[in-house]
Each structure stands twice: as structure tokens, then as C-alpha cells.
C-alpha positions as CSV (number, residue, x, y, z in Angstrom):
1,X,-7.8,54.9,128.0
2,X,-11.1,54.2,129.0
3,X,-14.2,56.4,128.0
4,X,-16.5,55.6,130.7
5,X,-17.0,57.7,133.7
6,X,-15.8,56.8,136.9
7,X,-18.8,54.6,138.5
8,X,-17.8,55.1,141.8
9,X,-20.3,56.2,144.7
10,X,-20.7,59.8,145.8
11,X,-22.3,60.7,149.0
12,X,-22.2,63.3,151.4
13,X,-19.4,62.9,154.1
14,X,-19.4,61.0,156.6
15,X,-17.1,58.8,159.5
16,X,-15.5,56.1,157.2
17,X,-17.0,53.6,159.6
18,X,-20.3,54.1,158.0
19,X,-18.7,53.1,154.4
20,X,-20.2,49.5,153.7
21,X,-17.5,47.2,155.9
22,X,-15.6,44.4,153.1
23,X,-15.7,40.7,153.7
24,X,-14.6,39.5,156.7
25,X,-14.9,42.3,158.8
26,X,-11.9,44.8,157.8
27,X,-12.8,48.8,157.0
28,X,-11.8,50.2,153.9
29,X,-9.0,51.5,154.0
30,X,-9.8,56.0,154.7
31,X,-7.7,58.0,151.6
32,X,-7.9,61.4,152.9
33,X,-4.7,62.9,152.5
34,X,-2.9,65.1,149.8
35,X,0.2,67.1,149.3
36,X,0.4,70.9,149.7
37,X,3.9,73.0,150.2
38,X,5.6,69.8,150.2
39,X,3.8,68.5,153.7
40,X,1.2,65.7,153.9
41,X,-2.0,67.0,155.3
42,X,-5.5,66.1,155.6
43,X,-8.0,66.4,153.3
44,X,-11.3,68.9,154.2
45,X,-13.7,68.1,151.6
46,X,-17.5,67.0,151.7
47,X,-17.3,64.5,149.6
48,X,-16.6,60.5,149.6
49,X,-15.8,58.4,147.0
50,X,-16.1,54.4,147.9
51,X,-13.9,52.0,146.1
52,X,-14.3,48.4,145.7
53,X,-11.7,45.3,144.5
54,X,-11.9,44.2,141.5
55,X,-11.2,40.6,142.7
56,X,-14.0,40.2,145.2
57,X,-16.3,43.4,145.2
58,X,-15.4,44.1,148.9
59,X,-15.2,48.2,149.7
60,X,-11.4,49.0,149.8
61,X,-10.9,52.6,149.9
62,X,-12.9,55.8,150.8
63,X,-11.7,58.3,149.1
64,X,-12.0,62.2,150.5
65,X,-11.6,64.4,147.3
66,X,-9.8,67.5,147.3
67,X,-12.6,70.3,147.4
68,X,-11.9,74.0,145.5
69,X,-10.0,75.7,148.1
70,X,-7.7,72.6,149.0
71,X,-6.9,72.8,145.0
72,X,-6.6,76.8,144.9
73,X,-4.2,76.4,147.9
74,X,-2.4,73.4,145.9
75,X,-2.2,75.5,142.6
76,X,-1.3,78.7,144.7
77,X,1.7,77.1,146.5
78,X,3.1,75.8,143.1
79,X,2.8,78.9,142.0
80,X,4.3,80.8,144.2
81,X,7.2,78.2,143.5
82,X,7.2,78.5,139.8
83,X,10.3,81.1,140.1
84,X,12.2,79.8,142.2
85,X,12.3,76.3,140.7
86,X,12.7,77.9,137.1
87,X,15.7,79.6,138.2
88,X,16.7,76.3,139.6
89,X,20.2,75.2,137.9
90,X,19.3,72.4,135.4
91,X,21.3,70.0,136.5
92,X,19.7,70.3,140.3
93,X,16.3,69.9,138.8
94,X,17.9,66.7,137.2
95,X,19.5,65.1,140.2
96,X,16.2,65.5,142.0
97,X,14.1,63.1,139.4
98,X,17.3,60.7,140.1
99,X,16.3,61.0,143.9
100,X,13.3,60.2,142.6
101,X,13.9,57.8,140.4
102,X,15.7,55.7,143.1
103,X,13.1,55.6,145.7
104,X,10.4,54.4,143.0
105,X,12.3,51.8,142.0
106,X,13.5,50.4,145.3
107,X,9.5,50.8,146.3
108,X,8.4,48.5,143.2
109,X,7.3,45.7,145.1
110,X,4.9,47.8,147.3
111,X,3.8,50.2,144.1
112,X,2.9,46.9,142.1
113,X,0.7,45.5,145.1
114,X,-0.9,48.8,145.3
115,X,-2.1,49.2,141.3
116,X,-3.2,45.3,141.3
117,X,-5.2,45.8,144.3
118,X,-6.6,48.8,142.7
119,X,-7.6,48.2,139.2
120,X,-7.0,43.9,139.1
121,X,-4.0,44.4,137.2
122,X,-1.3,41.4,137.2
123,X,1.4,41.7,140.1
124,X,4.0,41.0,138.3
125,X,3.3,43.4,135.7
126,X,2.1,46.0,138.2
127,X,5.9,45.9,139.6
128,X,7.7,45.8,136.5
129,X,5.5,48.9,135.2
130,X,6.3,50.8,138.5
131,X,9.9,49.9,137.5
132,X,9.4,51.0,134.1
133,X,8.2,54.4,135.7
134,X,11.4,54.8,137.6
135,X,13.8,54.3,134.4
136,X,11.4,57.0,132.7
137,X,12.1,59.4,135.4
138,X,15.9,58.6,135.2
139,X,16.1,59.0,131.5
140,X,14.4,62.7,131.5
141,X,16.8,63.5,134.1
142,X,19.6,63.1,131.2
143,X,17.2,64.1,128.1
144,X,16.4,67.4,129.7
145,X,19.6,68.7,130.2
146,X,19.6,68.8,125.9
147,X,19.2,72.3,123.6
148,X,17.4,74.7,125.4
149,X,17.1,77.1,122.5
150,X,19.3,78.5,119.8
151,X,21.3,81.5,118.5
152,X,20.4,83.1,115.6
153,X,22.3,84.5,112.6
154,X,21.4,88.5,112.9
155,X,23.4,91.7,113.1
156,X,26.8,90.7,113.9
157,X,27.0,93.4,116.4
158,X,23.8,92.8,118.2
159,X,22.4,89.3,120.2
160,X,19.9,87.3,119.0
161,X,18.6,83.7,120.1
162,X,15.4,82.0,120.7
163,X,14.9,80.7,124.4
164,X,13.2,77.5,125.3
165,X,11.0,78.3,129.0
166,X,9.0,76.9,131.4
167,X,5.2,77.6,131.3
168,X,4.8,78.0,134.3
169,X,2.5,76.0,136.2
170,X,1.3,72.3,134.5
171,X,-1.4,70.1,135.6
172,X,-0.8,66.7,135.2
173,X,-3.9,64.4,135.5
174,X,-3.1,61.0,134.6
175,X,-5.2,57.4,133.8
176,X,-5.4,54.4,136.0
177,X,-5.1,51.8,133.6
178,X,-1.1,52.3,133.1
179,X,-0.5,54.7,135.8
180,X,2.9,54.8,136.5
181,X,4.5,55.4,133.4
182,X,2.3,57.7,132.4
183,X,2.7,59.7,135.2
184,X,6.2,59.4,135.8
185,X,6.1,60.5,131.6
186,X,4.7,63.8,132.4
187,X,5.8,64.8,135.8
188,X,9.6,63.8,134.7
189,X,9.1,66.1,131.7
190,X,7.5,69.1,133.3
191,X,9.7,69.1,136.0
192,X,13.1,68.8,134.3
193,X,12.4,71.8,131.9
194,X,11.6,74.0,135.3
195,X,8.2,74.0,135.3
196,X,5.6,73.4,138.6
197,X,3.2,70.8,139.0
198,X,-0.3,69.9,139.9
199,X,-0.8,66.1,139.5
200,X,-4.0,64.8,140.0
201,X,-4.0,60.6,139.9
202,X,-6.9,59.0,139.1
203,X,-9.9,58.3,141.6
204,X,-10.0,54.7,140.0
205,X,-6.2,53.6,141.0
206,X,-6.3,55.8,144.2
207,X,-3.9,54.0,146.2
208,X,-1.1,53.7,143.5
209,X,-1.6,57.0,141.8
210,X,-1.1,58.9,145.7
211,X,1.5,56.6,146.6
212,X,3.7,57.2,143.2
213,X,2.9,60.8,143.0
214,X,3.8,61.2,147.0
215,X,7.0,59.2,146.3
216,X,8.3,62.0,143.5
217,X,7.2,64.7,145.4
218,X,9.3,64.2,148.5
219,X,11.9,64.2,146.1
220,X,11.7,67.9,145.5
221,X,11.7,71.3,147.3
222,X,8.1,72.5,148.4
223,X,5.5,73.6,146.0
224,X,7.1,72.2,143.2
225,X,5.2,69.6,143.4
226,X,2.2,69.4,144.6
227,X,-0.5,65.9,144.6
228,X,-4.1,66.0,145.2
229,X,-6.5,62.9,145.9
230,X,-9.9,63.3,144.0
231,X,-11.9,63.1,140.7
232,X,-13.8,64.5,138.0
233,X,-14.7,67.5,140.4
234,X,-11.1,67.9,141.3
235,X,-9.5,67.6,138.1
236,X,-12.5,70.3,136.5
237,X,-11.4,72.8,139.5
238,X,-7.3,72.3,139.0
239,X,-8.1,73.1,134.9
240,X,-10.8,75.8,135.6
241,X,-7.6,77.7,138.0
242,X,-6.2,80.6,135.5
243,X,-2.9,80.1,137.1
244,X,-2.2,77.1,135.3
245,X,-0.9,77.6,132.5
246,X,-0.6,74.4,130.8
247,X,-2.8,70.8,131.1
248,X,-1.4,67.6,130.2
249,X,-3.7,64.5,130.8
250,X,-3.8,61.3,129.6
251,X,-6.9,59.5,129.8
252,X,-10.6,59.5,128.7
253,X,-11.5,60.8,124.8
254,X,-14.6,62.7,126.7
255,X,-12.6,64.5,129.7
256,X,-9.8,65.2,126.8
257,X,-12.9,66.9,125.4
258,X,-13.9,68.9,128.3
259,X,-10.6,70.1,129.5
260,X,-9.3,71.5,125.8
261,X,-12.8,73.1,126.0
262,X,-11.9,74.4,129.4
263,X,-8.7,75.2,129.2
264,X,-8.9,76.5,125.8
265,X,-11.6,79.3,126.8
266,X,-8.8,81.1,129.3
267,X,-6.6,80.3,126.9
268,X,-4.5,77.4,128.2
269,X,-2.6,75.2,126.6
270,X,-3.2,71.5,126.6
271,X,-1.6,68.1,125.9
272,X,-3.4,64.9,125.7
273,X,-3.2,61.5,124.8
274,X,-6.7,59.6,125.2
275,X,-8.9,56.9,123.9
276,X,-8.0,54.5,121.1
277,X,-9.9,51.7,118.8
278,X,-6.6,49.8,117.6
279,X,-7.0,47.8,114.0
280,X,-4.5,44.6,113.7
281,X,-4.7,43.9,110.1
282,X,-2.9,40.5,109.0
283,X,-2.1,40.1,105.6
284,X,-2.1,36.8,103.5
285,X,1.2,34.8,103.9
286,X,1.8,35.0,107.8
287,X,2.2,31.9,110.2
288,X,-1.0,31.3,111.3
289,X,0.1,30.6,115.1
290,X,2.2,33.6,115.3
291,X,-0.7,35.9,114.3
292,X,-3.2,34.6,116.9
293,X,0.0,35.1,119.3
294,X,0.3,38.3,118.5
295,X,-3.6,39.2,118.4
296,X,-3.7,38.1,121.8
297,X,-1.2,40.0,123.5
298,X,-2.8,43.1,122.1
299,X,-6.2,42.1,123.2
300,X,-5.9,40.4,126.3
301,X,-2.5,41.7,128.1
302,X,-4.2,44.1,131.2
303,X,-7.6,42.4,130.4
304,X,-7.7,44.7,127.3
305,X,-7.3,47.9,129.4
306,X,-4.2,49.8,127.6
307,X,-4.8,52.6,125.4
308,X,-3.0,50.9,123.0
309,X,-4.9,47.3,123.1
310,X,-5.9,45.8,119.9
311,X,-9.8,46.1,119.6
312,X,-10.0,45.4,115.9
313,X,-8.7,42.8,113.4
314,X,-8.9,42.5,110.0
315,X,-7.7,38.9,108.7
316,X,-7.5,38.5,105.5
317,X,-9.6,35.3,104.1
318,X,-6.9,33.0,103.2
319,X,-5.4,32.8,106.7
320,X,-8.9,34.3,108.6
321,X,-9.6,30.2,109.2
322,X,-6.3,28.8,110.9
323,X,-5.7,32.0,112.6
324,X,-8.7,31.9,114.2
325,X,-8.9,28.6,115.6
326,X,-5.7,29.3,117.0
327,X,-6.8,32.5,118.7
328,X,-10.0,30.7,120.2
329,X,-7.8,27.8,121.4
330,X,-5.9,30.6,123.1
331,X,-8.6,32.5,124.9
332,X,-10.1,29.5,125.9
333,X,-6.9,28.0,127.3
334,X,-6.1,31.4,129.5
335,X,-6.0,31.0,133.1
336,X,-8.3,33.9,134.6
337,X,-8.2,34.4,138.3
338,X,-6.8,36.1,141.0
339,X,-4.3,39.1,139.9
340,X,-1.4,37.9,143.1
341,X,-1.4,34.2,142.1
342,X,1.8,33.5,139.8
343,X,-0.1,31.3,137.0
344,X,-2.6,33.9,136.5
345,X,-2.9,35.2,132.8
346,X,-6.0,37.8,132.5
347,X,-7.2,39.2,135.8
348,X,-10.5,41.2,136.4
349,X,-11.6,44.7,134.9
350,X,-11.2,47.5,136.7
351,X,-14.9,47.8,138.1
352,X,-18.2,46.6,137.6
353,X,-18.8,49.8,135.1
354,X,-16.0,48.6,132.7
355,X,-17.6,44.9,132.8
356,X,-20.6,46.6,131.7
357,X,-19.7,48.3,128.7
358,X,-17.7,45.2,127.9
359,X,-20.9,43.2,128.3
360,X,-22.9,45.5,126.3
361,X,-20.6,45.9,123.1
362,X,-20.4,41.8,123.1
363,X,-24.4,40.9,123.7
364,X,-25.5,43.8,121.1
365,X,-22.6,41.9,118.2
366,X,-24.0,39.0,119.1
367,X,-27.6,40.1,118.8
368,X,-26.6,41.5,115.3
369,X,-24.9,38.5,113.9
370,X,-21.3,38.0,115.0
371,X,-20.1,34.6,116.2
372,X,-18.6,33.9,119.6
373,X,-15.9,31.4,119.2
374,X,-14.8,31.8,122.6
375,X,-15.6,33.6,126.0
376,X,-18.6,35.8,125.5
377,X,-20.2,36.2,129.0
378,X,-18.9,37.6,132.4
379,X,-17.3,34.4,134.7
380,X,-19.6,33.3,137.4
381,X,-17.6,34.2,140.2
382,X,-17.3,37.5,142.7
383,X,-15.3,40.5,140.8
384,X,-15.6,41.9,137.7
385,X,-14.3,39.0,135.4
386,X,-15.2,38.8,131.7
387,X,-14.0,35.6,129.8
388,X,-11.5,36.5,127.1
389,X,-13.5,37.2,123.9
390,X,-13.1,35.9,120.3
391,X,-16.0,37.5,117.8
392,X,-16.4,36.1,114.2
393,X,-18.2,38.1,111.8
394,X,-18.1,41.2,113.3
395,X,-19.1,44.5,111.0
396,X,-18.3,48.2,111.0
397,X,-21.7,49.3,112.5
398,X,-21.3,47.7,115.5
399,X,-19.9,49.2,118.6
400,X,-17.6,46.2,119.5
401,X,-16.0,48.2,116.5
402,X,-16.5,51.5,116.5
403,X,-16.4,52.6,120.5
404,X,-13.6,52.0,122.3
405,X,-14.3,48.5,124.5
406,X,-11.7,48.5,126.9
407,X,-12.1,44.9,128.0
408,X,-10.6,41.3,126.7
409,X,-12.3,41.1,123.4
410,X,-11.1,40.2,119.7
411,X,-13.6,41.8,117.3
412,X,-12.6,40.0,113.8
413,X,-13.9,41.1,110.1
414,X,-12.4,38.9,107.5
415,X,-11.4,41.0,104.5
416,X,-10.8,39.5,100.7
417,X,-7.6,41.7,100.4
418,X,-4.7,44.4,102.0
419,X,-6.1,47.1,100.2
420,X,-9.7,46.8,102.6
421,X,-8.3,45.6,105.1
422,X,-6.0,48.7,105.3
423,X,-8.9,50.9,104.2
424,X,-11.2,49.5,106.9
425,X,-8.3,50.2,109.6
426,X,-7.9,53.8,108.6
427,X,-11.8,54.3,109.5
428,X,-12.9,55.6,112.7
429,X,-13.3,58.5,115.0
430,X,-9.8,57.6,117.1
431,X,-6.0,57.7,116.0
432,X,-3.6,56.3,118.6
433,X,-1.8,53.0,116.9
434,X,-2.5,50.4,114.5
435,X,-0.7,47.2,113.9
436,X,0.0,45.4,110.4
437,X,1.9,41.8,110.0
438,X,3.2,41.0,107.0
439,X,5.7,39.1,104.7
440,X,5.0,41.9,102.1
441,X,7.7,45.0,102.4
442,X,5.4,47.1,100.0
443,X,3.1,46.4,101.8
444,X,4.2,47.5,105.5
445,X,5.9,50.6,103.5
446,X,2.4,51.1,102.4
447,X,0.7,50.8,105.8
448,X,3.1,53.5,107.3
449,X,2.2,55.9,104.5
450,X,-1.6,55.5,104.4
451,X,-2.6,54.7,108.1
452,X,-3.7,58.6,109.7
453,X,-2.8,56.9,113.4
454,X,0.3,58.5,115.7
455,X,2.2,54.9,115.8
456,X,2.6,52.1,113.1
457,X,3.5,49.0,114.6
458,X,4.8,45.9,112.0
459,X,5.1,42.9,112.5
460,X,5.0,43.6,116.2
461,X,1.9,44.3,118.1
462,X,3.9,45.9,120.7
463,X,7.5,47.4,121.4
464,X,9.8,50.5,120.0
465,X,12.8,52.3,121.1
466,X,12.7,54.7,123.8
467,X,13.1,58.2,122.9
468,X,10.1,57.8,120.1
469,X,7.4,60.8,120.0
470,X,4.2,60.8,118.6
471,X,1.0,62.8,117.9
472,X,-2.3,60.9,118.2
473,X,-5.0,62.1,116.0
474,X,-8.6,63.1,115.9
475,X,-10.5,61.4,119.2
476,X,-7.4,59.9,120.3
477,X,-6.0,63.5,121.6
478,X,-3.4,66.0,120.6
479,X,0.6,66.8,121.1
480,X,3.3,64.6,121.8
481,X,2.8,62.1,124.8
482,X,6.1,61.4,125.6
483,X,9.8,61.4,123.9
484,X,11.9,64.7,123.4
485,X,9.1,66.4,121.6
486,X,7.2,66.2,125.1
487,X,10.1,67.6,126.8
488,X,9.8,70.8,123.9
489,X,6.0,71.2,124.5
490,X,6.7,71.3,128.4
491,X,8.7,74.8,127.3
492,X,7.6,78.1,125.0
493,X,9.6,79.9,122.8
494,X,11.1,83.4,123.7
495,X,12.8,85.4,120.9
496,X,15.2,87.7,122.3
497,X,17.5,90.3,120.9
498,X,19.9,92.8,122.1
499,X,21.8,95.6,121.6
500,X,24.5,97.6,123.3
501,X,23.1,100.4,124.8
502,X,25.4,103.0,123.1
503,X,26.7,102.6,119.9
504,X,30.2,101.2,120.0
505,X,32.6,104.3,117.9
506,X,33.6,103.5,114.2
């Protein structure tokens, strides 16, 4: 997750005409349009919200944010459909995320187009993550139909269990790095265990977050539902509404903030899984050319923009040397370009903003000693391209390594031993994942003891079985983000007990 703000343009409203016109002619494309009751309408708010591509700069979308009464009549209609879909038999509420399910995945193709012409991504891995977002979707549809409680061992003659219900009404605001399994992660889950929705996509992936979230809605009966274009305004006004009852996001560290604050005041409840600073330490030992592999998947897959990227390494001295050059010969051998083209391997940030704080964390570890052995500098071409990053020398009070980057960049500290290099990992103010390779058994036992992260990864930078849950700690959010213990915190517990009303005769 990204802890920038959203850089986009906010004016007063006006006919999308007047938006600045993209090269070659065409107008942006007018995103004005939520839904409410189940029915496509649009929006009335005063507000505009320009986007441009990533690839060329060109103005793509104008985006009409919902205002406060298009949100209060969002949030009323889903809960004025709370009881209903509660009541709903669970394995309706199942075979409607399989409706679901279906029509994401046999729209892939056109969801994948939509994410890379929003936020750069890759094509290919735009469609397969919009297919991964349908099998997410089908798999709650089975998980949720597990324990919804339990009986309790009381007075034989009397009742007693523990029921598992729906809060109520949950908003759902999601990222637009990785937006379709994330979404798909929290919709499926509040929807299954009866609850209502909200979902706010973010205003930096508008295209694929409406057309994902509109896709699942028409998949269920009206109000249940409901999906609202917008930003930070939006997303403030949905959390602020006292009849939601729970907020899940995924996304920034400093909105994760500001909605616990929020929603913690009326005395919400929230979920959230934001920003990370990932450590990859490698241990003495390990192939040399497997590392560097390794390292850069983490840091360069989505240009560096997944929650999970590797944006530290710690290499211990007496591989730091090979590793290295084969990391650089890497980065320098990637093929950065156009997102649609097939041979592309690292495609452009999201925005201009994101290329920013990229270029500010790498000029300020160069201006304080740290060695570029590869990339370094935006590319000289329209978009918002940064070259993918190897730094040398880096050390722990600079922000290359310390605040979360976001962008294609290898920060590397070379370490004399495990012991600080697994000591230097477990600093910082974020807690989402960390990576260790290693030969060593004690020493990966010893990694998934010490490291105070949600997810230890070894000997694999990425990958686990589905069905995992985990807590992220300190800056990097709170609760479970996906897996059955997401499905729990989607529910409240009820204790019930009960007696005959008369006495039954001796």
C-alpha cells in the first residue's frame, strides 16, 4: 500500500469537455456513475477528479465523486437491506458470490485492460489478478458456509450456544495497486456471513475498481451491495455514517490512521491491512543467482507497488559481492515499456506523485552515501517510468529504508552476520512480511520466532497456501486480511441461553 495521498486534481465541476483533452484529440473518458438499490445512476456531486495514464501522461478519466447525500442514500439503502439479506439462507448468499464469481472471471480480459490502463500495471498480470479475484470469491462461497457458532456444555435442561452474526453494515474501501483481490477478499467475506456493503474502489484505479465492484453487485439483490465512485472525501463520509457498523480497508498506513480514529470515536469497528517496508535478509551459504532472482521479483514485480514488495535487503558479506552483481545485471537487463506489449517486464508507476517519492528516497541515499549500481533516475520518456533501482551501502537513517518507497528500488545493507541481519529486519515502524533465504534450518526456525511481522516467508519471496490468515502489526494495520479468521471478524458473537418457560414437573 502506498502512503502517499492521491495527487490527483480537484476543481469545481464542470462539462467534461473542459477537462484538458489527451493526445490526439480523444476526451477523457466521464466516470460519473455509482450504484444505489442495485440500479446504476448518475452521479450529482461538485466535484471532479482528473486522471491521467501512466504510460503517456494523457487525461483519461474524470471522475465525479460521490458527495454526502449520494453516500447517506448508499449507506441508507444497504441498511435498510441488512435484514433481509441476514435472514438470507446461507447457501443463497453463497450461490450468489458463484454468480459472481463467474461473470468476473469470464470478464478477465476486459478487467485486466481496465487496471493496466489505470495504474501501468502489466496486462497479463492485470488479467490473471482479476482471475485470481474470481477464484477468491468462489472459495468464500464454500468457506462461509463453515461453523457459525457453537453449543455450550450448561444446564442439561436449559439451551445454551454462542452465535456467530452479521455486523450489520461494512464498508469496504480498497487499494489500487492490487485491486481485485483485495476487493473481491473483503466483499466475498462480508457478504457470505450476511452482512451489507458499502465499497468504495479507489479514485487512483477508477475504471477497474467500478467495473469489478459493479460486476459483483449485479450479482446480488438490491441494497446489498452498494458501490460508490470517489475519494478521500467519499471514503471520510461512508466511515463518519453511524450506520456502519464495521470498516475494513486496505490501503494507505495514514488513511488506516484516520479511519480507526474515526471509526473508533462512534465506536466502530475496523479492519485493516496497510503499508509495509519488507526486509529480505539472505544468509551466508545461498546461490548467489538465486538470491538476486528472488530479490528481484520482490522488488520489481508491479514496479515495486504491492504491499508486500521487498524494499529492504540485508546480505550478508560473504555472498553481498556475487549477489549483487547479479542483481544489477538484472535491473539493468529488464525491459521497461509499455504495460500491453508482451516482452514488457516493469511498466510505469502509478502517477507522477508515486515517481516523486520514488525519486526523492533515491536522490536523498545518494546524497548521503549509498551507491547506485544500477537505474537511479526516472527514464527520459512520457509516463511516469523510474529505472529499476539497485542501492549499495544503504543505512538505517535513510528513508529509502525507513518509509515505505513503493517504487522499483533495492535498498541493500550488507551485514557481517544472521544475528544483525535478522535484528536489523525486525526494526521499523511497519509489520506486514519479511522474507529470509537460507541453507540454515535453525536459522529459518529462528527467523519465524524472532521476526514481530504478520507473514514469514523462507526461502520464497512470495507464495503460500490459500486459506492462510494473518495479523499485520504496528503501522502495517490490524485484524486478519483475509483467510477464515477474516470470515470470523466479518461476524460478532452472541451468547444465548434458554429456558423453558415453565418448569417441566419432577
Amino acid at each position: 500500500m502506498t502512503t502517499t495521498s492521491d495527487p490527483t486534481t480537484v476543481t469545481p465541476s464542470a462539462p467534461a469537455a473542459t477537462a484538458p483533452a489527451p493526445a490526439g484529440g480523444a476526451t477523457p473518458e466521464r466516470l460519473a456513475a455509482h450504484v444505489v438499490g442495485g440500479h446504476v445512476v448518475d452521479a450529482r456531486g461538485t466535484r471532479e477528479v482528473v486522471r491521467v495514464s501512466p504510460v503517456d501522461g494523457a487525461p483519461t478519466v474524470v471522475l465525479v465523486p460521490a458527495d454526502d447525500d449520494e453516500v447517506a442514500e448508499a449507506v441508507g439503502a444497504a441498511y435498510a437491506a441488512r435484514r433481509g439479506w441476514r435472514r438470507t439462507a446461507p447457501g443463497a448468499r453463497a450461490a450468489a458470490l458463484r454468480t459472481a464469481a463467474a461473470r468476473v472471471r469470464e470478464q478477465a480480459d476486459e478487467l485486466g485492460a481496465l487496471l493496466t490502463a489505470d495504474t501501468g500495471r502489466l496486462l497479463a498480470t492485470s488479467v490473471e489478478s482479476a482471475r485470481v479475484a474470481a477464484d477468491i470469491l468462489e472459495e468464500a462461497a464454500t468457506t462461509g458456509l463453515g461453523a457459525t457458532g457453537r453449543t455450550l456444555a450448561g444446564d442439561p435442561l436449559a439451551l445454551d450456544v454462542v452465535r456467530r452474526e452479521p455486523h450489520g453494515v461494512v464498508a469496504v474501501i480498497t487499494p489500487w495497486n492490487d485491486p481485485f483481490p483485495a476487493a473481491a477478499g473483503l466483499l466475498a467475506a462480508a457478504l457470505v456471513t450476511g452482512n451489507t456493503v458499502v465499497h468504495k474502489p479507489s479514485e487512483r484505479s477508477p475504471r477497474a475498481g467500478w467495473a469489478l465492484g459493479r460486476l459483483v453487485a449485479e450479482a446480488f439483490p438490491s441494497g446489498v451491495l452498494e458501490v460508490l465512485n470517489g475519494d478521500g472525501a467519499t471514503g471520510a463520509a461512508i466511515v463518519a455514517d453511524p450506520r456502519v457498523a464495521l470498516v475494513a480497508q486496505v490501503g494507505s498506513s495514514a488513511t488506516g490512521r484516520a479511519i480507526a480514529a474515526a471509526a473508533g470515536a462512534r465506536g466502530a469497528r475496523v479492519l485493516r491491512e496497510n503499508g509495509g517496508k519488507d526486509p529480505i535478509v539472505v544468509d551466508a551459504g545461498v546461490d548467489a543467482a538465486w538470491a538476486a532472482e528472488q530479490i528481484a521479483v520482490g522488488a520489481f514485480t508491479n514496479t515495486g507497488q504491492l504491499c508486500t514488495s521487498v524494499e529492504r535487503v540485508y546480505l550478508h558479506e560473504d555472498v553481498a559481492d556475487d549477489v549483487l552483481e547479479a542483481l544489477a545485471g538484472i535491473a539493468r537487463d529488464m525491459r521497461v515499456g509499455d504495460p500491453t506489449e508482451p516482452g514488457t517486464q516493469l511498466g510505469p508507476l502509478v502517477d507522477e506523485a508515486q515517481l516523486a517519492v520514488v525519486e526523492q528516497h533515491v536522490d536523498a541515499a545518494v546524497a548521503a552515501g549509498a551507491r547506485v549500481l544500477a537505474g537511479g533516475s526516472r527514464l527520459e520518456r512520457p509516463g511516469a517510468f523510474f529505472a529499476p533501482t539497485v542501492l549499495d551501502g544503504c543505512t538505517a537513517d535513510m528513508a529509502v529504508l525507513t518509509d515505505e518507497t513503493f517504487g522499483p528500488v533495492a535498498a541493500v545493507t550488507r551485514v557481517p552476520d544472521f544475528a544483525t541481519a535478522l535484528e536489523l529486519a525486525d526494526t521499523g515502524a511497519y509489520g506486514l512480511a519479511a522474507t529470509v533465504l537460507t541453507p540454515s534450518l535453525d536459522h529459518a526456525l529462528e527467523a519465524a520466532e524472532t521476526l514481530d511481522v504478520g507473514t514469514v516467508k523462507i526461502n520464497a519471496v512470495f507464495g503460500g497456501a490459500p486459506g492462510g490468515s494473518a495479523d499485520p502489526r504496528r503501522e502495517s494495520g490490524a485484524g486478519a486480511g483475509y483467510g477464515p479468521d477474516l470470515l470470523a471478524a466479518m461476524t460478532v458473537l452472541k451468547a444465548v441461553h434458554l429456558e423453558t418457560a415453565v418448569p417441566p414437573r419432577p
